[in-house]
N, C-alpha and C positions, 0 to 999 in steps of 0.2 A: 544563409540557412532559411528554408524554407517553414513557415508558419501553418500551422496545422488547425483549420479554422473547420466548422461544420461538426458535425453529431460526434466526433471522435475526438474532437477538442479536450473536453474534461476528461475522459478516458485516461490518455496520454498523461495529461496534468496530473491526477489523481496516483497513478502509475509511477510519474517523477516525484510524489512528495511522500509516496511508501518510501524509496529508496530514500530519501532523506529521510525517514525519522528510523531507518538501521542505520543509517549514519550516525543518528542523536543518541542512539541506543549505544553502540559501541564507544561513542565518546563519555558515556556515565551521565548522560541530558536528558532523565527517565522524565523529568515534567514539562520540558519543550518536545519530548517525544509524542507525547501522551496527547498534547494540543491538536500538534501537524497529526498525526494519527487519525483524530477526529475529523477534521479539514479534509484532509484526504478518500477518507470513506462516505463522506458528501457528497463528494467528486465521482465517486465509484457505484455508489448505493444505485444510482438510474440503469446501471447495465444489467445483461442480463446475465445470469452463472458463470457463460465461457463467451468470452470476445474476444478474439483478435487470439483464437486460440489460450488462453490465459483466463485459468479457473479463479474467475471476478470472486466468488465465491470463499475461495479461500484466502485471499489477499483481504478480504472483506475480515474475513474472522480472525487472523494476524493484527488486523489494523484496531479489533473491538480488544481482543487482550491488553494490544499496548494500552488503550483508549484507557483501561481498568484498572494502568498502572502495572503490569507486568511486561518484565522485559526477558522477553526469547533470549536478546544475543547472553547476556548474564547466565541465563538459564545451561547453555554452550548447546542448544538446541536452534540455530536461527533459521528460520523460514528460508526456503530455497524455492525459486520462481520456477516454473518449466514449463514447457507446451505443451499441449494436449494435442494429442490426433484426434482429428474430428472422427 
């Protein structure tokens, strides 16, 4: 497996620890959600809106809710990723 080193590095990272904390969310792990959450949009906060086709933006405001203690998948509303055409 190749390593994803350079300006896109936390992107990617930031990217795989959203998906883990819908992970934490659907397993009822609303307070290790709410950590990785935070973690994660650290990770994300330096991009710009859309990168890599992928509204940073909205994964950004997903990840401040969990952050606040609210859980989407509970809610049976859970964030869904998509691309954007440029």
């Amino acid at each position: 497996m190749a390593e994803t080193t350079g300006e896109q590095r936390d992107f990617y990272k930031g990217l795989i620890q959203t998906a883990a904390v819908f992970l934490k969310l659907q397993q009822g792990k609303s307070d290790p959600a709410s950590r990785l959450a935070l973690r994660a949009a650290s990770h994300l906060e330096k991009y710009p809106s859309l990168c890599e086709r992928i509204s940073v933006k909205s994964v950004l405001d997903w990840l401040q809710d969990v952050g606040r203690g609210r859980n989407l998948v509970a809610e049976g509303n859970p964030p869904r990723l998509e691309l954007v055409d440029k």
